[in-house]
TIMIPA-19007 format. One record per residue: residue number from 1; y, z, x of N, C-alpha, C in turn. Coordinates in steps of 0.02 Angstrom, whole numbers, always signed. Layout:
BEGIN
+-----+--------+--------+--------+--------+--------+--------+--------+--------+--------+
|   k |   n.py |   n.pz |   n.px |  ca.py |  ca.pz |  ca.px |   c.py |   c.pz |   c.px |
+-----+--------+--------+--------+--------+--------+--------+--------+--------+--------+
| NUM |      Y |      Z |      X |      Y |      Z |      X |      Y |      Z |      X |
...
+-----+--------+--------+--------+--------+--------+--------+--------+--------+--------+
This chain:
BEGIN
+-----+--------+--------+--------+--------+--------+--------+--------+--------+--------+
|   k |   n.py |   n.pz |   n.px |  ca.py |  ca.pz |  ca.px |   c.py |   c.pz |   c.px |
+-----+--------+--------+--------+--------+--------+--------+--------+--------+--------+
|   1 |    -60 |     +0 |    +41 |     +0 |     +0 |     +0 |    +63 |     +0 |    +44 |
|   2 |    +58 |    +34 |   +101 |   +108 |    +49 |   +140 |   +130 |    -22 |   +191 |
|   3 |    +90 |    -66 |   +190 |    +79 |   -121 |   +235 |   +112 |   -183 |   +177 |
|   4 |   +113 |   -185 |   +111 |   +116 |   -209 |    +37 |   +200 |   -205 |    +55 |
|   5 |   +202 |   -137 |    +37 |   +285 |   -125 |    +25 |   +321 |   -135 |    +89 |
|   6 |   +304 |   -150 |   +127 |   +333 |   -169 |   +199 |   +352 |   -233 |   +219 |
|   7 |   +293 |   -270 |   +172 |   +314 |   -344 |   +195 |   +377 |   -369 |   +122 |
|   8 |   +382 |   -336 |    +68 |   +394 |   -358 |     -4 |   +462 |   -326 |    +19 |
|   9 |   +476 |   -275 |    +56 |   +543 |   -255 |    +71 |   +569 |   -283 |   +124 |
|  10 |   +531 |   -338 |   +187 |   +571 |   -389 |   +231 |   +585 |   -443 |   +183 |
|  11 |   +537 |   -489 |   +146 |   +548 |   -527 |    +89 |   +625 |   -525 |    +80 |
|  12 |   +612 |   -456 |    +17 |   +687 |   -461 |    -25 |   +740 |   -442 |    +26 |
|  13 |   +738 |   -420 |    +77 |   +786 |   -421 |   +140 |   +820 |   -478 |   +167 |
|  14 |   +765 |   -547 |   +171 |   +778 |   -601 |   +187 |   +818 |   -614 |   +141 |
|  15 |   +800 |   -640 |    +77 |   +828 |   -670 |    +14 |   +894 |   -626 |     +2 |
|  16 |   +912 |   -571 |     -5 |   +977 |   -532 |    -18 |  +1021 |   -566 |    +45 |
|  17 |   +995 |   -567 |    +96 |  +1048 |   -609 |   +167 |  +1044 |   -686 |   +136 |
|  18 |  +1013 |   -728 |    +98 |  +1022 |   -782 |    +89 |  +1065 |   -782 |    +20 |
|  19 |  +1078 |   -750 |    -11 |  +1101 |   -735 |    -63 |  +1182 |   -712 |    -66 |
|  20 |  +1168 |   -678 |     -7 |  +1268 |   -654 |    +31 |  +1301 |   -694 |    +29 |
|  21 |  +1262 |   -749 |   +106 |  +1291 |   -819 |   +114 |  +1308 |   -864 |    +86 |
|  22 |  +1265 |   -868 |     +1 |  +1300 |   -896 |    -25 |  +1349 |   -869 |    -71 |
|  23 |  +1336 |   -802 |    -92 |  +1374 |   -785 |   -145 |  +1466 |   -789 |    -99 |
|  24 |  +1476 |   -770 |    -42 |  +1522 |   -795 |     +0 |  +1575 |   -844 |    -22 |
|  25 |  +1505 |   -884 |     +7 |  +1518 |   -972 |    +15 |  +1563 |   -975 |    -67 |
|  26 |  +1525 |   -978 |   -113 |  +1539 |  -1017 |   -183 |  +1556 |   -974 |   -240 |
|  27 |  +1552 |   -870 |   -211 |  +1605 |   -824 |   -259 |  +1548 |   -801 |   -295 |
|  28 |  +1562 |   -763 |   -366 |  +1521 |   -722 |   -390 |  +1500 |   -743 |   -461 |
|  29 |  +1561 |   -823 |   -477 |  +1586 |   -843 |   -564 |  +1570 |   -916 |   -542 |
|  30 |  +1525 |   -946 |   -592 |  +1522 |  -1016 |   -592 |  +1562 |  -1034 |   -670 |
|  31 |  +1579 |  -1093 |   -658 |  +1597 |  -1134 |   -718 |  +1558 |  -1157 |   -786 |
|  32 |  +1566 |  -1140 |   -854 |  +1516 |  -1148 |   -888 |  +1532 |  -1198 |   -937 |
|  33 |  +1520 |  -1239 |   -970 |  +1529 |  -1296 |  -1013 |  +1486 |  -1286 |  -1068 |
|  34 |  +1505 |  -1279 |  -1134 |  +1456 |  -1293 |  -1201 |  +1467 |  -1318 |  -1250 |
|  35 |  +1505 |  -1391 |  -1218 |  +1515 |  -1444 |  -1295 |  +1599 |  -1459 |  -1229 |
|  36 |  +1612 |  -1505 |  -1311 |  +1687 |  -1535 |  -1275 |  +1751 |  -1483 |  -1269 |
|  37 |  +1757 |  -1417 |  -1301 |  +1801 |  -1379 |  -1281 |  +1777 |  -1296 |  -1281 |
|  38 |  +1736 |  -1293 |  -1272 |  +1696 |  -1218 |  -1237 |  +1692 |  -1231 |  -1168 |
|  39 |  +1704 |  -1188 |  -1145 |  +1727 |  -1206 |  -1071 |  +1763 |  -1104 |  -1043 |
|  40 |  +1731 |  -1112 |   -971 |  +1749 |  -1036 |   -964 |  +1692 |  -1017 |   -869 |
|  41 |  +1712 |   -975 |   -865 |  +1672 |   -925 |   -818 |  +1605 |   -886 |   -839 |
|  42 |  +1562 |   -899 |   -798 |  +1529 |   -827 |   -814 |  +1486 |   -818 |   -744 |
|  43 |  +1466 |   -763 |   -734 |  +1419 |   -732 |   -679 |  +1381 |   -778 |   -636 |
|  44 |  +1398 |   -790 |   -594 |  +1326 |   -850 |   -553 |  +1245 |   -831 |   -539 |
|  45 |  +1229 |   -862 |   -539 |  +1157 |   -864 |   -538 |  +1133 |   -831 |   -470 |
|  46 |  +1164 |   -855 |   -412 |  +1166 |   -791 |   -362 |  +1186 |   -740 |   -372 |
|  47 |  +1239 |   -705 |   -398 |  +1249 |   -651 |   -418 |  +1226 |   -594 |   -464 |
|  48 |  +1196 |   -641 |   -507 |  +1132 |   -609 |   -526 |  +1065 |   -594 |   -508 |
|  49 |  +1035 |   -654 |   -470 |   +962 |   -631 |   -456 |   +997 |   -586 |   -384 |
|  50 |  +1074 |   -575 |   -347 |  +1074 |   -501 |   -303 |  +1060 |   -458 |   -333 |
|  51 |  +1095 |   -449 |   -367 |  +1102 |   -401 |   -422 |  +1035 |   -348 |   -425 |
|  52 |   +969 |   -402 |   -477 |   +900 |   -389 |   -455 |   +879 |   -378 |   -415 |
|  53 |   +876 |   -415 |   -352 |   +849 |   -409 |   -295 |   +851 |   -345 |   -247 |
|  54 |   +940 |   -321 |   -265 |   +948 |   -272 |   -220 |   +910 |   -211 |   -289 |
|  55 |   +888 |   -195 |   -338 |   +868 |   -171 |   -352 |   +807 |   -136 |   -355 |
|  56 |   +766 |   -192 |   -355 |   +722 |   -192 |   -317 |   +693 |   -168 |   -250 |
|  57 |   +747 |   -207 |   -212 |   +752 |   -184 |   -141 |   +761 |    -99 |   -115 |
|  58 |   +800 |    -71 |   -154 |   +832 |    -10 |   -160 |   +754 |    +37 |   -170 |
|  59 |   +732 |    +17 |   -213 |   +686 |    +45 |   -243 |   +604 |    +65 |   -216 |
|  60 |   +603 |     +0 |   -178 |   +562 |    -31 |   -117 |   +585 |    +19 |    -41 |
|  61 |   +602 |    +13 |    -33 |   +640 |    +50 |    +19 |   +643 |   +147 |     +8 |
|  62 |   +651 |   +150 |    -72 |   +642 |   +234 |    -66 |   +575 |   +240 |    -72 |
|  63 |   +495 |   +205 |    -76 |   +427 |   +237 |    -99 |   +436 |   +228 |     -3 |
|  64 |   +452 |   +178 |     +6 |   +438 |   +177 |    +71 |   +448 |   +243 |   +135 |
|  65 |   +516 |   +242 |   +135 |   +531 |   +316 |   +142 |   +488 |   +383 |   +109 |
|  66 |   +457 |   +388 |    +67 |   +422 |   +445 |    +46 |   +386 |   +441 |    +60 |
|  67 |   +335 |   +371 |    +69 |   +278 |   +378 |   +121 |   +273 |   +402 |   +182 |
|  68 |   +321 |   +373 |   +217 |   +336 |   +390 |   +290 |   +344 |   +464 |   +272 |
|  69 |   +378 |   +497 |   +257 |   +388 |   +553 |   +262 |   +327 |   +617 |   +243 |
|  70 |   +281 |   +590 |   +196 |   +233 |   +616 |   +153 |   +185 |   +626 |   +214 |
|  71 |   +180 |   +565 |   +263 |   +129 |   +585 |   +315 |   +144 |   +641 |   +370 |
|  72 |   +225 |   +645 |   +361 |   +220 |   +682 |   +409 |   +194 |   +769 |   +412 |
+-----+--------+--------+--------+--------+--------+--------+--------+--------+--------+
C-alpha cells in the first residue's frame, strides 16, 4: 500500500506541475459561448481538474505521512 501511494502521489505531483504551467500560461477563466448572444467566462478546465488533483494530492500525502510515522 505504501509503495501504491507513493507512486499515485509522484503521478499527481507531475500533473499539478503540468497544470501550473499551464494554468500560468492561459489564467484560471476560459471563454464560454451558448448560442448567438450567451457569451461569458467561466472556470477553466485546468483549473478545475487542479483544483481535484491537489485534493487528492493533499490527501495522498497525509496517509502517507501516517504511515511513515506509524512505523516508527
Amino acid at each position: 500500500q505504501r509503495q501504491m501511494c507513493i507512486r499515485d502521489s509522484a503521478f499527481m505531483s507531475v500533473i499539478l506541475d503540468d497544470l501550473v504551467k499551464t494554468i500560468k500560461t492561459d489564467g484560471v477563466k476560459e471563454v464560454y459561448k451558448n448560442g448567438k448572444n450567451q457569451f461569458g467566462f467561466k472556470e477553466s478546465v485546468e483549473s478545475q481538474s487542479y483544483n481535484k488533483y491537489m485534493k487528492s494530492y493533499q490527501s495522498s500525502m497525509k496517509l502517507l505521512i501516517d504511515m511513515l510515522t506509524k512505523d516508527e
